[in-house]
N, C-alpha and C positions, 0 to 999 in steps of 0.2 A: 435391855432385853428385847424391847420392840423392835430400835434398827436393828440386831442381831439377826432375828428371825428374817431377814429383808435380806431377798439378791441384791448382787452388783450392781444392778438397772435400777431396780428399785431404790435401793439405798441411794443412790445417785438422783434420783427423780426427786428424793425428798428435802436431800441439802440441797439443792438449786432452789425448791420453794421455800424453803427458810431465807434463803438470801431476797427472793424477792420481798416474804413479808417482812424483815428485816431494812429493807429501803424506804420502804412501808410508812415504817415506825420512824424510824431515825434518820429518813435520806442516806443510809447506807448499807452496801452488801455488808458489810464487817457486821454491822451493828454499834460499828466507835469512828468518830473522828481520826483515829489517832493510828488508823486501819485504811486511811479514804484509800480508794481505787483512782487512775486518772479518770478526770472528769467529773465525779461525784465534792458533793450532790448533785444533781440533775434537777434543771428549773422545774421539773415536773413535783420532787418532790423536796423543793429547797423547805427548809426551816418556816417560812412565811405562810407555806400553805398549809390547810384545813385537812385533817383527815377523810373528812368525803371528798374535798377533790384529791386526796392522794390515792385513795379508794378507787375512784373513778378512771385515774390517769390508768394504773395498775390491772382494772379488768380492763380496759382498749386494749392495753398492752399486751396484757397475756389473751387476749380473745375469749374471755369470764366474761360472768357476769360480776355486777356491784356488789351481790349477796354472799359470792363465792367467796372473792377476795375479803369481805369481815370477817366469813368461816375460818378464815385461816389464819386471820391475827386473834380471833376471841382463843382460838385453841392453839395456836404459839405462845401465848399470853399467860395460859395455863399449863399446859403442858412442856412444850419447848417445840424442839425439832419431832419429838415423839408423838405431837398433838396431830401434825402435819402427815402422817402412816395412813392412808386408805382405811376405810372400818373393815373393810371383808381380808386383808393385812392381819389385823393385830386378832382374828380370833384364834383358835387352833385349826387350821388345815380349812377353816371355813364353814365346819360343820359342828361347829357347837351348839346351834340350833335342831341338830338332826337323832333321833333317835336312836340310837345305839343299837338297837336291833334292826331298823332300817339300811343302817350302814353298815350290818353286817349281814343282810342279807342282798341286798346290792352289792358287794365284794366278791359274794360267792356266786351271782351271775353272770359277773364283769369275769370273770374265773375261767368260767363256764365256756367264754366265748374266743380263749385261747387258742385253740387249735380250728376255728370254724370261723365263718365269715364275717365283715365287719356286721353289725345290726348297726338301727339307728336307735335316738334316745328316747324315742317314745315305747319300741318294744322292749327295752331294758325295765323302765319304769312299769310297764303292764305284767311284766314277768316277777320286779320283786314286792310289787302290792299282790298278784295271786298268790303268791311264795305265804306271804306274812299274812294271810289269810286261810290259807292251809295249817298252817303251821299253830298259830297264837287265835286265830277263829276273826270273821270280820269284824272289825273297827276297832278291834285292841291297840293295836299299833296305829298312834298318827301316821296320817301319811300327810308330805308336802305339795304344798300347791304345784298347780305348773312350772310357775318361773321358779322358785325353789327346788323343786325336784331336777330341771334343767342346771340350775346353778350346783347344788348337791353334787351332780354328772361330773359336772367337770373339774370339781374339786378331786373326786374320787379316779378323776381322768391320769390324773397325778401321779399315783399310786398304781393304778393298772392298767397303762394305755389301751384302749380300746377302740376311740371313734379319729385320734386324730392325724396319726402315721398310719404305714403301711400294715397292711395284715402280716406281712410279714418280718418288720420291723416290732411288731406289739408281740410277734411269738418268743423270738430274740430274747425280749425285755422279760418276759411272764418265766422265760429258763434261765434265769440268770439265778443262781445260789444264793441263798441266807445269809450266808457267811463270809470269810475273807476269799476275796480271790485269790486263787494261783496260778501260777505260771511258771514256765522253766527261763531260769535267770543262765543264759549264758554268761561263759568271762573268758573265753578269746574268739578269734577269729576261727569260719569253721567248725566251731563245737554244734551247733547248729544252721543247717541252711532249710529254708521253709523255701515250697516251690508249691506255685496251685495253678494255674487256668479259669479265666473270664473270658467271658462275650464281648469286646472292645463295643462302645456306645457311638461307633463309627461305622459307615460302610466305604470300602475298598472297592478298585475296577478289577474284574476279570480281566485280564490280559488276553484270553483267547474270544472272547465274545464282545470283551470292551460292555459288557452289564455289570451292575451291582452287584456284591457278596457280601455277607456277612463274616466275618474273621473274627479269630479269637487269638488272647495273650495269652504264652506260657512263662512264665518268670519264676526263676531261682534268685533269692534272698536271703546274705547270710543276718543270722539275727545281731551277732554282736555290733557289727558296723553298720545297719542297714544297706548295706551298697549291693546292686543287682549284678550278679555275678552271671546271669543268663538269660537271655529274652530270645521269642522265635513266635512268628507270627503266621499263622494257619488258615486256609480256605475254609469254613463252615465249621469244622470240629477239630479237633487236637487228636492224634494215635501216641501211642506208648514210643513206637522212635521218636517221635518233636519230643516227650520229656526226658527221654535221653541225650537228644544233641544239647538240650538245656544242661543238661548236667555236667555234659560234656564239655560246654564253656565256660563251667568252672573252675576246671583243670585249665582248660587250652582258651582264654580270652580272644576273641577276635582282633584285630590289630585297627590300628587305626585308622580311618581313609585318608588321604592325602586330604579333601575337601576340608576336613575337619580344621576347629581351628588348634593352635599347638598347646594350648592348655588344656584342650579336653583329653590327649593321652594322660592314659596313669603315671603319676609319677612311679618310679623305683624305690623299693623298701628293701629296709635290710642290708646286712652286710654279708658276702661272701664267709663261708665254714672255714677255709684254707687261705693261706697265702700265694700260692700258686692257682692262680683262676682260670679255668677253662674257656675259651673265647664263644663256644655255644652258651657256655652257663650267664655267661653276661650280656651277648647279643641274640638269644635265643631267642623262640615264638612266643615265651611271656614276656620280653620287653617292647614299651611303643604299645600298649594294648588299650583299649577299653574301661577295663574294668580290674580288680584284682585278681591273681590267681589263688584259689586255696584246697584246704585237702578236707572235704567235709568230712564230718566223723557222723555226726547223725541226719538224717531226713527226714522232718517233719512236712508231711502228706494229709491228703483229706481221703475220702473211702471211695475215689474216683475211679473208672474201668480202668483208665491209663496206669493211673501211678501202683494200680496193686497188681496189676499182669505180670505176668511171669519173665516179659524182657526186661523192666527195669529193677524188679527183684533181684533177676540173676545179674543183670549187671552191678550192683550194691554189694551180690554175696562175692562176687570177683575184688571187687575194689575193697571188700570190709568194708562196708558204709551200712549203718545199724538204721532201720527203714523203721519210723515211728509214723503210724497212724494218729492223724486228730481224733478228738472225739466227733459221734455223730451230731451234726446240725449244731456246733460246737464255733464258731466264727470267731471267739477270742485267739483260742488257741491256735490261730495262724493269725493276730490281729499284726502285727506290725504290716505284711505283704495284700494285707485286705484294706487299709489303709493306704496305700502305695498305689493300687487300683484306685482310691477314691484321688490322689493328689493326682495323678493322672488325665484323669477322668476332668477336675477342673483346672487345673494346670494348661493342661497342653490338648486334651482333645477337640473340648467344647469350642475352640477356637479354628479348627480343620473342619474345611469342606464334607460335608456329609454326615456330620455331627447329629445322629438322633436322640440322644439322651437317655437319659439313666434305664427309665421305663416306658410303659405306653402311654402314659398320661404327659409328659415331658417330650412327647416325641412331637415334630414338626410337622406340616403339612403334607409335604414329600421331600422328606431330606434325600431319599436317594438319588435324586437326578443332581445332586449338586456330589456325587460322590467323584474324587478326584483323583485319588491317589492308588496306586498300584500297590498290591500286598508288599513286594519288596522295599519297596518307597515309605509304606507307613511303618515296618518295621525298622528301614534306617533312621525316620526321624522320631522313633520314641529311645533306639539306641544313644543317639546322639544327644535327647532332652535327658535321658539318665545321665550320661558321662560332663554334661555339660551344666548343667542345671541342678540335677538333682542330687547327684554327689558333692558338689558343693556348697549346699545351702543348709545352714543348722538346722539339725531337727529338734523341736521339744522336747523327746523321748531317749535322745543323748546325750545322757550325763555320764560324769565323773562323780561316782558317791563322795569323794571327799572334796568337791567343788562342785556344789547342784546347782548355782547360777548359769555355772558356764556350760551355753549350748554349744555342743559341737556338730561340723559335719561328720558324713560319713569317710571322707577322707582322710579328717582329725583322729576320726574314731579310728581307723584303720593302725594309724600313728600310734597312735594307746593302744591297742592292742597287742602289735607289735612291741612295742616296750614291755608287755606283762608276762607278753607267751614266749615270744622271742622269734627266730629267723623262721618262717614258713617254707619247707621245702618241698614245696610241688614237681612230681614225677615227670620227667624231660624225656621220657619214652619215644621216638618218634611215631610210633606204629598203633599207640596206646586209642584212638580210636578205631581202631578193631573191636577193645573191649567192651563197647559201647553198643553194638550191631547184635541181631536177633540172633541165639545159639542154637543150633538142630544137631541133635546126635542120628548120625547115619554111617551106614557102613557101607566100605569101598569093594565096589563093582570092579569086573574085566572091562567095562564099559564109562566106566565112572564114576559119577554120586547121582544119584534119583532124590529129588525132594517135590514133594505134591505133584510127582507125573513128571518133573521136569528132569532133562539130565545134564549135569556138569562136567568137564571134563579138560584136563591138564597136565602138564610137563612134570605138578608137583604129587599125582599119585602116582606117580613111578616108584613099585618098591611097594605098594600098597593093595596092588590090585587083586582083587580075588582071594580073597583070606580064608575062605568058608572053609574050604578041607585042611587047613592046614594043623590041625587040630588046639588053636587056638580059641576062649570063651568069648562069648558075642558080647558081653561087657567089657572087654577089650580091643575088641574088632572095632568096636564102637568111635568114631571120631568125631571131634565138635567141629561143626562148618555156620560158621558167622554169614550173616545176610542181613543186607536193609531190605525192608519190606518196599521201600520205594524204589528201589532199583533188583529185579531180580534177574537180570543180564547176567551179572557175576557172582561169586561167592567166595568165603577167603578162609582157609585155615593153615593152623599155625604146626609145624613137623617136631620132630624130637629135636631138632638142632636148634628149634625156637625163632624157627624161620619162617613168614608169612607166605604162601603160595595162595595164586588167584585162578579161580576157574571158569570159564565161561559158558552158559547157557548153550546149546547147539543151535537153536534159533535165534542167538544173539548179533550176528552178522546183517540179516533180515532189519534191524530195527536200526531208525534213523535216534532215537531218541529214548532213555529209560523209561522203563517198564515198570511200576509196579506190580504187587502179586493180587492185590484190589480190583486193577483192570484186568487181570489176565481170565481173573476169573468173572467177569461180567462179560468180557468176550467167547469166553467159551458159552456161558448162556445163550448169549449172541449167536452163535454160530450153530448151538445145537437146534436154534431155534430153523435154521437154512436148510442143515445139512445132516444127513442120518449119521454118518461116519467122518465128524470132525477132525482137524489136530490143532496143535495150537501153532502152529506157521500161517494155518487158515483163518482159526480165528483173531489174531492179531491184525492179518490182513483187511481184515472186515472192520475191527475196532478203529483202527486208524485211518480207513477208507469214510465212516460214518462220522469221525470227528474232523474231520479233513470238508467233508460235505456240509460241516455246520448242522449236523443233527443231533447231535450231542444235546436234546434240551433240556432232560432227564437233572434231579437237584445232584441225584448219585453219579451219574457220568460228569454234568459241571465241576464235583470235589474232584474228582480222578483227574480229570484233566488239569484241574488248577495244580493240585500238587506235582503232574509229570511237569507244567512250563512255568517254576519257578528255575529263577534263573542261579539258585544259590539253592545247596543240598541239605538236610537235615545233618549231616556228617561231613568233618570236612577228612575223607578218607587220607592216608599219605599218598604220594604219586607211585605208580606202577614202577616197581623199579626193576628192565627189560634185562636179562641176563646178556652177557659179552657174546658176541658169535661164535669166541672160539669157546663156550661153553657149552656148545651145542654138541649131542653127540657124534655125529657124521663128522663134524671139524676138529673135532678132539680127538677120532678117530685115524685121521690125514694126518694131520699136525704129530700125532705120535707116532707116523711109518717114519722109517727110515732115509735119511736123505739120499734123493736118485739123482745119477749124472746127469747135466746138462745136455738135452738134446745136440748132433754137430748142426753148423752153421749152415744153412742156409741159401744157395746164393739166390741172386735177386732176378736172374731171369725165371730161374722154376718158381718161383714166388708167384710172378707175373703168368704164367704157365698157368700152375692151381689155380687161379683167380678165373682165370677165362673157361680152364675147364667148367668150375663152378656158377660160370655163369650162361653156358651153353645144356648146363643140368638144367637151369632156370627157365630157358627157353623153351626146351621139352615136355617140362611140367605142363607150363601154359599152355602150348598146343594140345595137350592133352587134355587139361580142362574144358577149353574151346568146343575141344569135339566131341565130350558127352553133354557138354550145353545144347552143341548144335542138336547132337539126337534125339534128349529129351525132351528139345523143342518142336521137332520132327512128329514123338508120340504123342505129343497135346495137336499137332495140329490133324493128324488120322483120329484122334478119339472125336 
């Protein structure tokens, strides 16, 4: 029962001193001849020598003393390997010297100090002897000396961390439940995918300023396989579009860069529904990918701005994806993807340039100046340590219930899943990121669509325009027009025929580069700040004039500008697809007259005739230019 109560270490700590006193006694670790080890005995402690000099030989050895090493054969002698258990080991928890009311009023201050700052051990101890003196009146209760009361501390430290993690790590432990845990136990692919956002314990280069930034990781994880189904790496803070492009590449995976090497694509799962295969369904944009494609069914989220807004809401109630909140300040229930950050984190960060660490205490002298990597760059190489690294290395936490030895990856896992649930058939949409983009209901203008002041305007509200009198209800009038908030140039909706039409901004010609709706509106600030009677052709001007000048040195204008000059989009939109010319109305118009006779022929001196006419019009022109040049030069030289 004594090794029982004894950790791994411990337990370990104590068979190794049995074997030494064991060599002790009999010149051997066994304790028998018939057990020798190579080499044994050893002339130190052959058959011929004296127990004090085997005593002797034994503290050199161990760096003891003489007195130590008898302590430990009189009570091997006696006891066995159990003689050899530390005293403060074998009591209960160590406090079976302690008062019973003392340790239950030092519990309930150790309690106390859950939600508030770490104290140290002396105001603990001055808190539960005034306690036990209120309470039971002075000197009822012993109280323990210093180093007792000290040592009492950290027995009790056990039980309710308080002085020796984080304050925030001891609040964790002090809410953890009585009882058994739960958890929601996926059993395919899909049934749940957890997605959360961290501070990466890294700093990234601004691209436009060439200075440090702080970035943060969005990551989609489904839980049955562990495998990261979406990652998107952010200037300062995350918005509700990056948790949607996250989601978005869990439908649509990214493909894989030529650089990469050829095992880190996903393999192909599955078998074809039909026997007649579609040559997109088998070389589509989910094959050659990253990562796996799946069709989430639920979202397990934290109670964060991003993920409860109303754009990835509504993108969930489009898709049917049933949007579960965690509890609050609740850390298990997203534990597999908070543990993902922590492999991460020692895995593959800690070993990059610019590397601050976990907290402030852990952080470096000035890690920023050694910061290297460009936001796109650090998010291709945590892509690449998922699809190469991390998906194939067993996890502990992937098992088979009916084989719990065997770890698998998440690639394995993916395998097993696939075998339980069966062929996953993720939507081949082409246009299906649309669904993904911010939805505004507005109604269709003589002029076009107006959203926040701006206006839109296109080939595809033809047939739309001006509904007000037509004595149709404004909940019908009503249309959805999709928009990324990082690009408000354009804007796209879908018509009755289920056809996507794109519009453009009026001042979208004006701009060399996308817009978000973030700057547009710090530029109109901007501008009102100049000018009495702004517009926004002016204040863009000014926006992009002042980050162009490098004044841009604001934390809030750094984020805007970082997200307009990433070189890859939150969404990867489909391509603009330009209607035929003869789709145009004017050529549709031609094209359906009637065919006209052939002009007659021509001959080739009148040819040459018109030609010269035409170019003696030319020479007239000019002379005529000539000579209101000459005049006007005439009236500047009399003014």
């Amino acid at each position: 029962m004594v090794l029982a109560r004894l950790s791994k270490e411990e337990r370990k700590d104590v068979l190794e001193r049995a074997e030494h006193v064991r060599e002790m006694l009999t010149g051997y670790r066994s304790g028998t001849e018939g057990l020798a080890r190579q080499g044994e005995p050893r002339p130190e402690y052959a058959p011929g020598r004296s127990m004090g000099q085997r005593y002797a030989a034994k503290a050199s050895e161990l760096g003891v003393t003489k007195r130590t090493v008898e302590r430990w054969a009189q009570a091997f002698l006696a006891d066995g390997e159990a003689g050899l258990v530390p005293k403060k080991a074998t009591t209960e928890g160590g406090l079976a010297n302690a008062d019973a009311r003392w340790v239950e009023a030092a519990e309930e201050v150790l309690g106390e100090y859950a939600e508030e700052s770490r104290p140290s051990v002396k105001l603990v101890l001055e808190r539960v002897q005034a306690r036990l003196e209120v309470r039971f009146g002075p000197g009822v209760v012993p109280l323990p000396k210093r180093t007792a009361g000290y040592r009492w501390m950290q027995e009790l430290e056990r039980r309710r961390p308080t002085f020796r993690l984080s304050t925030k790590r001891n609040r964790e432990i002090a809410d953890r439940p009585d009882g058994i845990y739960g958890k929601l136990r996926p059993t395919r692919p899909g049934e749940y995918v957890l997605m959360d956002t961290t501070r990466l314990d890294v700093f990234a280069l601004d691209p436009a300023t060439l200075r440090w930034v702080q970035a943060e990781l969005t990551v989609a994880m489904d839980w049955y396989t562990r495998c990261i189904t979406g990652i998107r790496v952010t200037p300062v803070s995350t918005k509700a579009v990056d948790a949607a492009a996250v989601l978005f590449q869990t439908y649509r995976p990214r493909p894989v860069p030529a650089t990469w090497p050829k095992e880190a694509a996903w393999p192909d799962h599955g078998i074809p529904q039909g026997v007649l295969v579609d040559v997109e369904a088998v070389h589509g944009p989910i094959t050659g990918a990253v990562g796996p494609a799946l069709v989430p069914e639920t979202l397990v989220v934290d109670h964060g701005k991003i993920y409860l807004s109303e754009h990835l809401t509504s993108v969930c109630r489009r898709l049917g994806i049933s949007l579960q909140p965690a509890r609050l300040r609740t850390g298990r229930d997203k534990g597999p993807i908070e543990r993902f950050f922590r492999t991460l984190r020692e895995d593959l960060l800690q070993v990059l340039p610019g590397y601050k660490g976990p907290d402030i205490h852990s952080r470096g002298l000035n890690p920023e100046k050694d910061a290297f990597f460009f936001l796109h760059e650090l998010e291709a190489i945590i892509r690449e340590w998922a699809a190469v690294v991390y998906h194939r290395r067993p996890h502990s936490g992937l098992v088979d219930p009916h084989l719990p030895k065997l770890e698998l990856s998440p690639t394995a896992m993916f395998e097993h899943g696939l075998a339980r649930a069966g062929y996953i058939e993720v939507p081949r949409e082409p246009d299906l990121a649309y669904e993904f983009l911010q939805v505004t209901m507005r109604t269709v203008q003589h002029y076009g669509v107006e959203i926040d002041g701006r206006r839109y305007n296109g080939e595809g509200l033809d047939g739309l325009r001006d509904m007000a009198g037509s004595g149709i209800e404004l909940s019908k009038r009503r249309h959805a027009f999709c928009a990324d908030p990082d690009d408000i140039s354009r804007i796209y909706f879908r018509d009755a025929k289920n056809t996507w039409h794109t519009l453009c901004w009026e001042h979208a010609p004006s701009l060399q580069m996308p817009l978000s709706e973030e700057a547009l509106q710090f530029a109109r600030r901007l501008a009102a700040q100049k000018y009495t009677y702004p517009n926004d052709r002016l204040a863009v001007a000014l926006l992009l004039e002042r980050w162009n000048l490098g004044l841009g040195d604001s934390l809030v204008e750094r984020r805007m500008a970082l997200r307009l000059s990433r070189e890859q989009n939150a969404l990867e939109l489909p391509a603009e697809r330009s209607a035929p010319v003869s789709d145009l109305p004017s050529v549709a118009h031609v094209l359906s007259l009637p065919e006209q006779p052939a002009p007659p022929a021509v001959e080739s001196a009148k040819e040459v005739e018109a030609g010269d006419d035409d170019a003696d019009g030319l020479e007239e022109l000019g002379e005529e230019l000539d000579f209101y040049a000459t005049a006007l030069k005439d009236i500047d030289d009399d003014d």
